[in-house]
C-alpha positions as CSV (number, residue, x, y, z in Angstrom):
1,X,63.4,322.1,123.2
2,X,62.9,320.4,119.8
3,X,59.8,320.5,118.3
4,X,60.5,317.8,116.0
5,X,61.8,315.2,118.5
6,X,58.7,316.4,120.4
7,X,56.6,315.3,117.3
8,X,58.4,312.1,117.0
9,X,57.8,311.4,120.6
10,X,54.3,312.1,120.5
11,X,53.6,309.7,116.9
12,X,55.4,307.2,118.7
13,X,53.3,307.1,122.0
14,X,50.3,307.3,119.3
15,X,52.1,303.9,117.7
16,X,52.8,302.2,121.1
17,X,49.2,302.6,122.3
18,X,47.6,301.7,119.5
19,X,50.3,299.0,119.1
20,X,48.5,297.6,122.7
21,X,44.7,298.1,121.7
22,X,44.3,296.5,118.4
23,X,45.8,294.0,116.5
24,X,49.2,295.0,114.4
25,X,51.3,293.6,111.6
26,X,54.3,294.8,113.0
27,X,54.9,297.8,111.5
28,X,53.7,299.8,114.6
29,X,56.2,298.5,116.2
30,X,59.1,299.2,113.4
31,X,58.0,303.0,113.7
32,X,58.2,303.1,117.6
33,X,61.7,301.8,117.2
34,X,62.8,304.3,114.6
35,X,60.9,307.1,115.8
36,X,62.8,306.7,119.4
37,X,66.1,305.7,117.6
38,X,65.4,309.4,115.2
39,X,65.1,311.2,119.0
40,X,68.4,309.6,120.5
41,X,70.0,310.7,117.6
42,X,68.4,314.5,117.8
43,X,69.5,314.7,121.5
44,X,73.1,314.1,121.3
């Protein structure tokens, strides 16, 4: 278990729902990627 991939995981469903209710300049979307990218990288 890692707390911090846990955290990353959890800002980045926070960023992809809000990404899908309101409007967004993009950077929603640059976090998701990163934030998911940052957990890939944890896990191996």
């Amino acid at each position: 278990e890692n707390p911090q991939a846990r955290a990353a995981l959890s800002a980045a469903r926070d960023d992809y729902i809000a990404y899908h209710l309101g409007p967004t300049d993009g950077r929603a979307a640059q976090r998701i990627a990163a934030a998911l990218a940052d957990c890939v990288a944890e896990s191996r």
